[in-house]
N, C-alpha and C positions, 0 to 999 in steps of 0.2 A: 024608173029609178036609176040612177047612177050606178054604175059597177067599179070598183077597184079592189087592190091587190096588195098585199103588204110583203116585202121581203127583208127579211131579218137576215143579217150579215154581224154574225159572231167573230172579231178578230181578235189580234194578239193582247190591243191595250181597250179594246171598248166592244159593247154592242151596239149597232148600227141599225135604223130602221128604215126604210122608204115608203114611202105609199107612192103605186103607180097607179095610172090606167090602164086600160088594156092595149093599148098603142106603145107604152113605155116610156111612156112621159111622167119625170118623176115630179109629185106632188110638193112634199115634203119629205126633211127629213129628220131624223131625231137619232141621236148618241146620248150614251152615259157609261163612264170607263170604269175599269177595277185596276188593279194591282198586281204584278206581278212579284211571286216573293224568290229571293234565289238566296235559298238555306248554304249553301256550298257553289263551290264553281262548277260550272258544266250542267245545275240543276235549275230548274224553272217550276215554278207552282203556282197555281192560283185557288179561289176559295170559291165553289157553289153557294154560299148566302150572298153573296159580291154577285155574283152572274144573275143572280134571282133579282135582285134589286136591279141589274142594267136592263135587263130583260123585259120587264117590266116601264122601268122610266122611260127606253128609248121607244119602247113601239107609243106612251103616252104623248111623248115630244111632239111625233112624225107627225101623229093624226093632228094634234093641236095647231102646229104649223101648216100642214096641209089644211085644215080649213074644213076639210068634208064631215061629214054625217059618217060615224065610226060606222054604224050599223049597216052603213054602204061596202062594207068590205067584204066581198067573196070569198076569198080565199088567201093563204098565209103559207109562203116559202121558206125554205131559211135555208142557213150551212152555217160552218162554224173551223174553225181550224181543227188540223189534223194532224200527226194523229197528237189529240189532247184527250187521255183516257183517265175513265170515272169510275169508282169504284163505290157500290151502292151496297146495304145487308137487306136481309126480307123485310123490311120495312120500307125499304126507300132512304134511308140515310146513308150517308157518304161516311164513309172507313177508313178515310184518310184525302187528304186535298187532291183534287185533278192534276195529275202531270203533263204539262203542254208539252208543245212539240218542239220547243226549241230545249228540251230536256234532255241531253244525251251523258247523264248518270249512268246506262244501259251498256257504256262501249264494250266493257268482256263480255255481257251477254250477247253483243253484235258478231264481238270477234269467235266467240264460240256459235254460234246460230251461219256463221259463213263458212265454218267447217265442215257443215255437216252438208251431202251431197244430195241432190234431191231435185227432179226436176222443177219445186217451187220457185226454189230460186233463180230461176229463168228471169221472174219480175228485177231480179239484180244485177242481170247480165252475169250472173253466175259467178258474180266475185265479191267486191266487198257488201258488207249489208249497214245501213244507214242505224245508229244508234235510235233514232226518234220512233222508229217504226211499232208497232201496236206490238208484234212479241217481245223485243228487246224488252219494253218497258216491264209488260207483264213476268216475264222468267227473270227481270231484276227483283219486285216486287215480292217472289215468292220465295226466291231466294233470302231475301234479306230483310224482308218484314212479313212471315210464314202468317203468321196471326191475322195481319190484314188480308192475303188473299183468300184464307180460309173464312173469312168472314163475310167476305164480298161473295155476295150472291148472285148481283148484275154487275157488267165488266162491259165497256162499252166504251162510246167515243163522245165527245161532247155536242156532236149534232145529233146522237141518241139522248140527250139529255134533253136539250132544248125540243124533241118531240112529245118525249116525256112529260116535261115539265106543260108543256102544253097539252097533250091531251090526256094522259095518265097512260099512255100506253108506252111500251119500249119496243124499237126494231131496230133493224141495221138497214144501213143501205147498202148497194151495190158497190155504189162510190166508194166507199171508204173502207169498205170490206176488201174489195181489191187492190185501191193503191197501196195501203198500208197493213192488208191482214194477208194475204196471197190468195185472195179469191180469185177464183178463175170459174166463170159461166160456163165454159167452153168444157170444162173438165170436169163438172157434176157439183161445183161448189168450193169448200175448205179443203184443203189439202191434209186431212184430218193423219194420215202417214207420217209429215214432216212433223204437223206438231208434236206426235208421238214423241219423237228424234230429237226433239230439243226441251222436251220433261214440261208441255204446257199439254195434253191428252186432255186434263179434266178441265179446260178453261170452257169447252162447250157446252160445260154443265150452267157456265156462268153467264154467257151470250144469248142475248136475245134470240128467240129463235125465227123469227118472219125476218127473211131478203129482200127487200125490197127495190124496185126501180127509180130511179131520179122521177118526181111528178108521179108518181103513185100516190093514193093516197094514203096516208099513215095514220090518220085518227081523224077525228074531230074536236074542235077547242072546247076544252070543258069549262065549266060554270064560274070557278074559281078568277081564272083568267078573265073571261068575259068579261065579270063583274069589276074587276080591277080597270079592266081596259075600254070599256064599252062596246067591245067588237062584240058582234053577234054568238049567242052559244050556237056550238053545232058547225060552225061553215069550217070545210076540209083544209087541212093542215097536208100538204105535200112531202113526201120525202125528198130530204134533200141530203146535201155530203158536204167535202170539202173545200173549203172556200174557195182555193184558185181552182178548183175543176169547175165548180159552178158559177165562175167567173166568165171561163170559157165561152160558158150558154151567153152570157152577157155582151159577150164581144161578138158573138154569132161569129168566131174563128172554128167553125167546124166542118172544114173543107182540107183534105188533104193541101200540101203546101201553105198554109198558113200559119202562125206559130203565135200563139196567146201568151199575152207579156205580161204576168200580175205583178206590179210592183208593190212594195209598201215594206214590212219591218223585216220581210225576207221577199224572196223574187223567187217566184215558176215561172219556167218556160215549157208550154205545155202543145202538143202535135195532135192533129188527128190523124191517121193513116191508115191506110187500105189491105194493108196486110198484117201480118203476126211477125215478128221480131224481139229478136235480144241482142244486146248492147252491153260490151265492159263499158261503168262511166256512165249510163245514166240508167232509168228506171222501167220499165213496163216492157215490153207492150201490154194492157189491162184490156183486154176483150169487152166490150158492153160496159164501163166503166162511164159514160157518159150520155152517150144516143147507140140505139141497138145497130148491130153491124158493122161496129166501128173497133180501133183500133187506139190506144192512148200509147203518146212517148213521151216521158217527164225528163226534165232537168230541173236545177234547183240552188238555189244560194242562201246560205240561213242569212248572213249577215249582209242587210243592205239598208235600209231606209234607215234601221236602230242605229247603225254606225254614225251618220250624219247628227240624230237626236243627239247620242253618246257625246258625239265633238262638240255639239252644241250647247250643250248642258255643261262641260266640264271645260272647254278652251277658251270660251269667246270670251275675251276682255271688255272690260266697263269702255274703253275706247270706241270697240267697233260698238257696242249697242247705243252709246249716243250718234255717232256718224249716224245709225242705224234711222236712228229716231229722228235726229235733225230733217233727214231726207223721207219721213214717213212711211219706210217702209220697214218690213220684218226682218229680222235676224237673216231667215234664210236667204229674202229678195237681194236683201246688200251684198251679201256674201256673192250669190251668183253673181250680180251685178260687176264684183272687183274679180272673180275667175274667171271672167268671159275675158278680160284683158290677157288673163296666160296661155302661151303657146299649148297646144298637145304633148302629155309628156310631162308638165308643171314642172319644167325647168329640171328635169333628171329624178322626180322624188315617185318612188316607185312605193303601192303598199299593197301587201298580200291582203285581204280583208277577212281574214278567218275569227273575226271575234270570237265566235262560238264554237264554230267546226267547219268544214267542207261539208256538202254533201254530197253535189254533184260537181267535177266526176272524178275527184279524188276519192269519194267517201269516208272523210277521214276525220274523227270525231276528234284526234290527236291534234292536230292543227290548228294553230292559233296567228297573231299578225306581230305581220313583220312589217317596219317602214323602213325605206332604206336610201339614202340618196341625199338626206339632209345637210345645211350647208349652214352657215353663217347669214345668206343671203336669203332664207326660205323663211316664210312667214306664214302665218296661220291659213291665208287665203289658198297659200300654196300645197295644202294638207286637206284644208278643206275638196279642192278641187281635185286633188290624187285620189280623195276617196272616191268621188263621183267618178273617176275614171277606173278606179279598182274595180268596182261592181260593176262596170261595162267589158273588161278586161274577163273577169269571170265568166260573165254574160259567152263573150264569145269562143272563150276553151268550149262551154260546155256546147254551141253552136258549129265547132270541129267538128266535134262526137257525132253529132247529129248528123251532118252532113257526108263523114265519112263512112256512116250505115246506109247514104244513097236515101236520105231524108229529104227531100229538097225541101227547102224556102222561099219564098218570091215575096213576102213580107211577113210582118211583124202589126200584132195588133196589141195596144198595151192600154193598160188601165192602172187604177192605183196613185197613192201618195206623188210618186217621183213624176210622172207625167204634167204634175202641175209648175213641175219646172222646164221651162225652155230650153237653160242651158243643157242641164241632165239629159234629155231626151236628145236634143244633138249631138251629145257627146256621144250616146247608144246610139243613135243614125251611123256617124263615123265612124266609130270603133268596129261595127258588126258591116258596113257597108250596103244594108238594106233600109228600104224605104218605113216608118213608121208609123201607121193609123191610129186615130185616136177616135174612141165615140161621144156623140154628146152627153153621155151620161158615164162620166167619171167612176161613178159607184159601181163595177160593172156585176163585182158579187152578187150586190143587191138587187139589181137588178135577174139576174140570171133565176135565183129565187124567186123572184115573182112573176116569172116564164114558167119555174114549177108550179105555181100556184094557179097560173092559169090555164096549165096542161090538167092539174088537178079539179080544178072546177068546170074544166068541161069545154073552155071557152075555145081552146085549139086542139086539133087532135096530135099534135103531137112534141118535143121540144122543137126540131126543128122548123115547124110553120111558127110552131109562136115568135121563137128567134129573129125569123124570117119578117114579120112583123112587128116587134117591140125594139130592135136596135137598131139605131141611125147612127152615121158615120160623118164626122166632122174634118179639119183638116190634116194633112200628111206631112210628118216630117222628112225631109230629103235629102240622104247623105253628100257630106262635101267629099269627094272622092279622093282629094289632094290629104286634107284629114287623113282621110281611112289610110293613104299610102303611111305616111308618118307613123301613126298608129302601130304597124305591124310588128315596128323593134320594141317597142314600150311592152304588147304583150306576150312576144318572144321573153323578152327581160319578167315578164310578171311570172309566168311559165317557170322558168329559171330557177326565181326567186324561191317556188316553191319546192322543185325536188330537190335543191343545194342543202337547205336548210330543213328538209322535212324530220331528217335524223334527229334533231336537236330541237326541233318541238316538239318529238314523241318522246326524247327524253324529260325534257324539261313537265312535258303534261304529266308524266306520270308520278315523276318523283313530288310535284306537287299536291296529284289524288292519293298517293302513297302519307303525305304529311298530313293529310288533312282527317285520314284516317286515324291517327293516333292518336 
């Protein structure tokens, strides 16, 4: 009989399914998306009946299109974004909608949780702390809707959900425990001290209590599911985490010097390294957070792939979408198509890309975008293509950082939405001056999930063999090094753009969150 693998890849606008084989060859695949609701600015939501039903239709799509005999399926990975936390009572119902991660309603609780002195905060480089993170969220929540945290009895992440939902069981992973909660393996667990220090003490009453390892196994698929799905009852459900770390496994980027590029509605830029470190300006180092013995360094950009949708949904004229059409291709094709024609730079139009916030390595939830450089002569194409250069402009401040902690780099491996554009991807060749690999398997989350699945059914001993055999690598992009020269004023100027003007989007942010309170 046949064996395969299913990797479920929970992201921002949909859930996402694959069916592999154990080689890594994806079969098929199946999506179904939900909603996101944004009650105020700064805030992000979505709804658990919404997740239930993608959840469900996308792992039905995969098999359907894959073709195979469901009952042929081993084993079931997943992740999910982070931190996106769920709030459940002794029953299992939800106390209030899940806060994703692009929610930074949290910032005084950030600004106050970076006050307080604590070796935890090492994962912050000891300085600012990222509004999104799993306490911000929770010491907003208890703060200012008392009634729901008291009610919530499980407090968790939304790849603790989708285990749940799957087997009836709830745990945490390693994963996610340490990028976003300050787990440290190394140090006996939670930093159960700090939480004291910032009035969350009794949140361990509410946390799952089993740790678990990436590819562990976490339950088995109960009946419910099965039936729905026709996957066999019983075959082991992996632990899994969050999506760009489990991406990582996908890209099989887990060799010191290598740097995993996840792109899509925001962008990680994720290390593996050999030693323990902290960094002003970016995130970890996370001990055991991904393969044992290893080391993780994050960077990160909330606003990247959505900006482009954003532009696209709100700018593009009935003009370009018949050109668009005349010439058979897609909104996006044409567009790159007419920005390949402009110089580096798009003619002087420089934009800070903070739709949401910074995260790395400003960490600055206050910050929002600036464009600046606009002419009489500047055209849509020309905005369009500033963005694609903003988010590469980003890309490499936080690639300083790195480098300037004695990081090195000798490539770049990326996956994700922006990778299926040529132009985009050259412009991050140029801008950053490294070479960039791409796998044949696009979906690299999804994939990496079904690496845990088959570390959990037995079939590799470990993530790294499985890696080692389920990802293949396709062609390399090549920096133009005349590019990369030009380039260097643009993100000087990007640089710029942002500490001149940071005063006055911390004012303008807040007298905003100040009115909307009223």
């Amino acid at each position: 009989m046949a064996e395969y693998l299913l990797g479920i890849d929970a992201g921002t606008e949909s859930i996402r399914t694959g069916v592999f084989d154990l080689e890594g060859n994806i079969l098929g695949f199946g999506s179904h998306p939900y909603k996101t609701y944004y009650k105020h600015p700064a805030w992000a939501e979505q709804k658990v009946e919404e997740w239930k039903e993608a959840l469900i239709k996308s792992i039905v799509e995969a098999i359907r299109i894959s073709g195979i005999n469901p009952k042929e399926v081993i084993a079931i990975g997943l992740d999910a974004t982070c931190c996106s936390v769920v709030f459940f009572d002794e029953n299992n119902k939800p106390t209030r909608d899940p806060i994703i991660w692009m929610d930074v309603r949290s910032s005084e609780e950030a600004k106050f949780i970076e006050s307080i002195d604590d070796p935890a905060r090492g994962y912050n480089g000891y300085s600012k702390v990222s509004a999104e993170w799993f306490p911000c969220k929770n010491l907003w929540v208890k703060r200012n809707q008392p009634e729901v945290y008291k009610k919530s009895k499980v407090i968790a992440e939304y790849t603790d959900w989708i285990t749940f939902e799957l087997t009836g069981e709830w745990t945490l992973g390693i994963n996610t425990t340490s990028v976003r909660e300050y787990y440290d393996n190394e140090k006996g667990g939670f930093p159960k001290g700090f939480y004291k220090k910032i009035g969350l003490e009794d949140i361990f009453e509410k946390l799952p209590r089993r740790v678990l390892k990436l590819g562990e196994v976490a339950g088995r698929l109960r009946k419910e599911i099965a039936d729905k799905t026709g996957l066999p009852e019983g075959i082991p459900v992996a632990q899994g985490g969050a999506d760009a770390f489990i991406a990582v496994i996908g890209l099989n980027a887990l060799k010191p010097g290598q740097l995993a590029y996840i792109t899509g509605s925001s962008h990680l830029l994720i290390g593996i390294s050999d030693k323990r470190f902290h960094v002003k300006g970016l995130f970890g180092t996370y001990p055991d957070a991904v393969i044992d013995d290893a080391y993780i360094i994050e960077g990160g950009q909330t606003s990247t792939g959505s900006v482009l949708k954003w532009f696209k949904i709100n700018f593009i004229n009935k003009k370009i979408e018949e050109e668009a059409s005349k010439q058979n291709l897609s909104i996006y094709q044409y567009m790159d198509k007419q920005a390949e024609k402009l110089p580096p730079g798009s003619e002087g139009v420089i934009i800070l890309e903070h739709w949401q916030e910074n995260r790395t390595p400003y960490v600055d939830p206050y910050s929002r975008v600036v464009i600046r450089g606009l002419s009489l002569k500047h055209t849509p194409v020309h905005i369009y293509r500033a963005i694609m250069e903003a988010v590469a402009y980003g890309t490499e401040v936080i690639l300083r950082v790195m480098k300037k902690s004695n990081f090195e780099i000798n490539e770049i491996i990326a996956c994700g939405g922006t990778t299926h554009s040529k132009l985009w991807l050259q412009i991050y060749a140029d801008v950053t001056g490294l070479p960039i690999k791409k796998t044949t398997t696009s979906e690299a989350a999804a994939l990496g999930s079904a690496v845990l699945g088959a570390v959990a059914a037995g079939k590799y001993n470990n993530i790294t063999e499985a890696a080692n055999k389920m990802v293949k690598f396709k062609e390399t992009v090549v920096p133009n090094m005349d590019n990369h020269k030009k380039y260097k004023f643009f993100i000087d100027q990007y640089e710029n753009t942002y500490s001149t003007l940071k005063d006055s989007a911390h004012t303008m942010s807040t007298h905003i969150s100040n009115s909307n309170k009223r």
